[in-house]
C-alpha positions in Angstrom: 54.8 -8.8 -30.6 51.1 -9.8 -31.8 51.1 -11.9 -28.6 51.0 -8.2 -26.5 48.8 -6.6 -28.8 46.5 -9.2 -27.8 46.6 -9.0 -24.1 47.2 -5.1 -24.3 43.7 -5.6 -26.0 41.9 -7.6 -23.9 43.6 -5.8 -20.6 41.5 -2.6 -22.1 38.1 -4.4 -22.6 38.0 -5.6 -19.3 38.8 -2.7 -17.8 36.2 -0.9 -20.3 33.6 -3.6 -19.2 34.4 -2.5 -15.4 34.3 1.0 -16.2 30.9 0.6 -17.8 29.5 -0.9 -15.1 30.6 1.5 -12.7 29.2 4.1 -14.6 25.9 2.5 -14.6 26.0 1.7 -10.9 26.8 5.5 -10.0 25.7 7.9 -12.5 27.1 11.1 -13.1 24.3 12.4 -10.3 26.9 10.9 -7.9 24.4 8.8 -6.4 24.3 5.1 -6.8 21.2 3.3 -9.0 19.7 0.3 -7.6 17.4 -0.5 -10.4 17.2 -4.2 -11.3 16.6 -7.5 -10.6 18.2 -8.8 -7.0 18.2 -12.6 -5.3 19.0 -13.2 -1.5 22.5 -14.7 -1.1 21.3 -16.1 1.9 24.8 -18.2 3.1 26.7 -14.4 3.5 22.9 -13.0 5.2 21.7 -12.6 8.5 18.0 -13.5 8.2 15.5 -15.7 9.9 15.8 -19.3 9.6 12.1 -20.0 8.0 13.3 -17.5 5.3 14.3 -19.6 2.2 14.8 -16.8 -0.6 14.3 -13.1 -0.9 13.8 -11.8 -4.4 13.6 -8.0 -5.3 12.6 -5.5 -8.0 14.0 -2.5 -7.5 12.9 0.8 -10.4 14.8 3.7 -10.0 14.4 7.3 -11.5 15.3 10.4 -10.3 14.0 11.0 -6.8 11.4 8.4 -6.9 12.7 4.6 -6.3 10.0 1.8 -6.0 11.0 -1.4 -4.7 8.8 -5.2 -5.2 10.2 -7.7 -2.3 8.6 -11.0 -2.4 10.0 -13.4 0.5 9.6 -17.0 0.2 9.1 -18.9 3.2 9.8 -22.3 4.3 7.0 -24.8 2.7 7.3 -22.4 -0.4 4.7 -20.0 1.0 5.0 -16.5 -0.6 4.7 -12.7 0.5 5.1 -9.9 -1.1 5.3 -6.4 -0.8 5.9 -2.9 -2.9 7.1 0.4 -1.6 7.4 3.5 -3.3 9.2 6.2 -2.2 10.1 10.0 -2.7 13.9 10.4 -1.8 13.9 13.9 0.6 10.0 13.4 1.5 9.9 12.9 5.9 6.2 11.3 4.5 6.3 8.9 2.4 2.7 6.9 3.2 2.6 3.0 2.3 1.0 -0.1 3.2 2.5 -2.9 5.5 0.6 -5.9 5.0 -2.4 -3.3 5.1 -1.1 -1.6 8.0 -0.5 2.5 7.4 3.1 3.2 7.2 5.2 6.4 7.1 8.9 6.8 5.8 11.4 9.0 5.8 13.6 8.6 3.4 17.0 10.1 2.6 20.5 9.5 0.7 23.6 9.4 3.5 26.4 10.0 1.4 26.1 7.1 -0.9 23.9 5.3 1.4 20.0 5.5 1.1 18.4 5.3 4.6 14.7 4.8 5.2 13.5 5.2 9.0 9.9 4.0 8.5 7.0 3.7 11.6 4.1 1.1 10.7 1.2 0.8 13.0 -0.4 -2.5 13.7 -3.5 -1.0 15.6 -1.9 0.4 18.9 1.7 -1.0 18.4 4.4 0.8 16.3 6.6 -1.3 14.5 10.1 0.5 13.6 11.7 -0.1 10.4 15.7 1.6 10.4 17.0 0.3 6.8 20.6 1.4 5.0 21.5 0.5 1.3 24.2 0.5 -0.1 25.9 -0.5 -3.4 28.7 -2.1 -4.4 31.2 -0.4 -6.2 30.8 -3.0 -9.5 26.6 -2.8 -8.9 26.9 -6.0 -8.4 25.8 -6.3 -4.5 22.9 -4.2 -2.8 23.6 -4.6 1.0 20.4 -4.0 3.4 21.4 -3.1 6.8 17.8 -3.5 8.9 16.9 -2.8 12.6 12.9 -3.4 13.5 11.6 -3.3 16.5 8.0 -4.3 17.1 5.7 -2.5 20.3 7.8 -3.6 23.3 9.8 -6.4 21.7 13.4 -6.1 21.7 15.2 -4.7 18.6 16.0 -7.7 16.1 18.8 -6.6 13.3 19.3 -8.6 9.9 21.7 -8.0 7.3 20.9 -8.9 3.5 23.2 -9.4 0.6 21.4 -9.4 -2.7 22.9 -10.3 -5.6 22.4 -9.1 -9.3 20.1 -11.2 -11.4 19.1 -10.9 -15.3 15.0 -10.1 -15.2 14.5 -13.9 -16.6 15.7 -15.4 -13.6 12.6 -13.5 -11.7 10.6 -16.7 -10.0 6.7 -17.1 -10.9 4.3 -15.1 -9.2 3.3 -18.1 -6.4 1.1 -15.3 -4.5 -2.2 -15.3 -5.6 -2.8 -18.8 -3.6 -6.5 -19.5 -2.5 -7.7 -16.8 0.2 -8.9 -19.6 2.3 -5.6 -21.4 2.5 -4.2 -18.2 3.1 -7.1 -17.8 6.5 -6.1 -21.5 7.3 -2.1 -20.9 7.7 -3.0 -17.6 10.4 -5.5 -19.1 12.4 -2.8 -22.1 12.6 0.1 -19.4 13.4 -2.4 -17.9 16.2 -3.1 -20.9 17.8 0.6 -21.5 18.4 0.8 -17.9 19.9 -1.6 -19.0 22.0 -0.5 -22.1 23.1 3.1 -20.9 23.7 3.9 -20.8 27.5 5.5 -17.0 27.3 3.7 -16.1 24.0 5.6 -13.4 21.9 3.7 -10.3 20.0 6.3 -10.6 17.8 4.8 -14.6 16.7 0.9 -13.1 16.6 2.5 -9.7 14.3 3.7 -12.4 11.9 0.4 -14.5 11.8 -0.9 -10.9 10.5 1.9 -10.2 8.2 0.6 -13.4 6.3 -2.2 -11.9 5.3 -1.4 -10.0 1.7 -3.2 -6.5 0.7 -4.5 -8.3 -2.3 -5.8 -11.3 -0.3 -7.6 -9.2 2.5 -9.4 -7.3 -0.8 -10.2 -10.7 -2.1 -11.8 -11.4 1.0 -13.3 -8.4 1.9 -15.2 -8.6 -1.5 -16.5 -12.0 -1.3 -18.1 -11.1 2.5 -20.0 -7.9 0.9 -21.2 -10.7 -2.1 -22.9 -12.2 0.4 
């Protein structure tokens, strides 16, 4: 008899446990919370092969959601990015690696798309994302089409996985601004030297180049 009190009791704390976190993960606004700490599980992902990790901060509250993604590269070179947005706003205005972008952002059910247009000078780059949770909170899946000027359309998928905020990695970012000058005019001379050379290769040499590093920069040329 004690024998089924105790599973009868342990039966009903892990369902408590589930029901807790489901709670958490879908509040009673019936929309689902992303807020926390998420790492790249990059054997179930669809990402690019120089892509080692993907880490993300994601603060929810209300209709306002701001999201920190820092991708680590191969060679262990770091960029990083935040976007905050206003869920229902057609214009949300951010920066892409210092290029102007708008977003418009919405919930699809319990989905949260963002169809976001960044202009690199002349050429638009299109940004169609969908997030989803899973039902335990557990999993944020990013769905992501871009397509850059005339290049063809490139989709990803992203499974990120819950993390406790101590596992967040070192901020690796703030590297020397020269090193970060030397890497791009290396990526651009590849561009160069490639036989049918890709906008897509010389948009990436750019996207090297952090907000915080171009300011860095920009400062030390007016010091002069």
């Amino acid at each position: 008899m004690k024998l089924k009190v105790v599973v009868a009791f342990l039966v009903s704390c892990v369902f408590l446990s589930t029901l807790l976190s489901a709670m958490h993960a879908f509040p009673p606004s019936g929309q689902p919370d992303f807020s926390g700490f998420w790492q790249l599980n990059r054997s179930k992902s669809k990402v690019d092969p120089t892509t080692e990790a993907i880490w993300m901060r994601v603060e929810q509250s209300g209709l306002t959601i701001l999201i920190n993604l820092r991708v680590f590269q191969q060679g262990g070179k770091e960029e990083g990015q935040t976007f905050v947005y206003t869920i229902g706003n057609p214009e949300n205005s951010n920066l892409m690696h210092g290029a102007p972008m708008k977003s418009n952002v919405n919930w699809e059910g319990d989905a949260l798309a963002i169809h976001s247009v960044a202009m690199f000078g002349k050429d638009p780059l299109n940004l169609d994302e969908r997030i989803t949770l899973s039902p335990d909170g557990s999993v944020l899946t990013f769905n992501e089409t871009t397509q850059f000027a005339s290049e063809p359309q490139r989709e990803s998928l992203f499974f990120m996985e819950r993390r406790a905020e101590k596992d967040w990695p070192p901020d690796t970012s703030n590297r020397p601004v020269e090193q970060t000058f030397q890497n791009i005019q290396v990526l651009m001379r590849r561009w160069a030297a490639s036989p049918a050379p890709s906008v897509f290769l010389a948009r990436n040499a750019m996207l090297a180049v952090t907000p915080n590093s171009m300011t860095r920069k920009t400062r030390k040329l007016h010091a002069k």
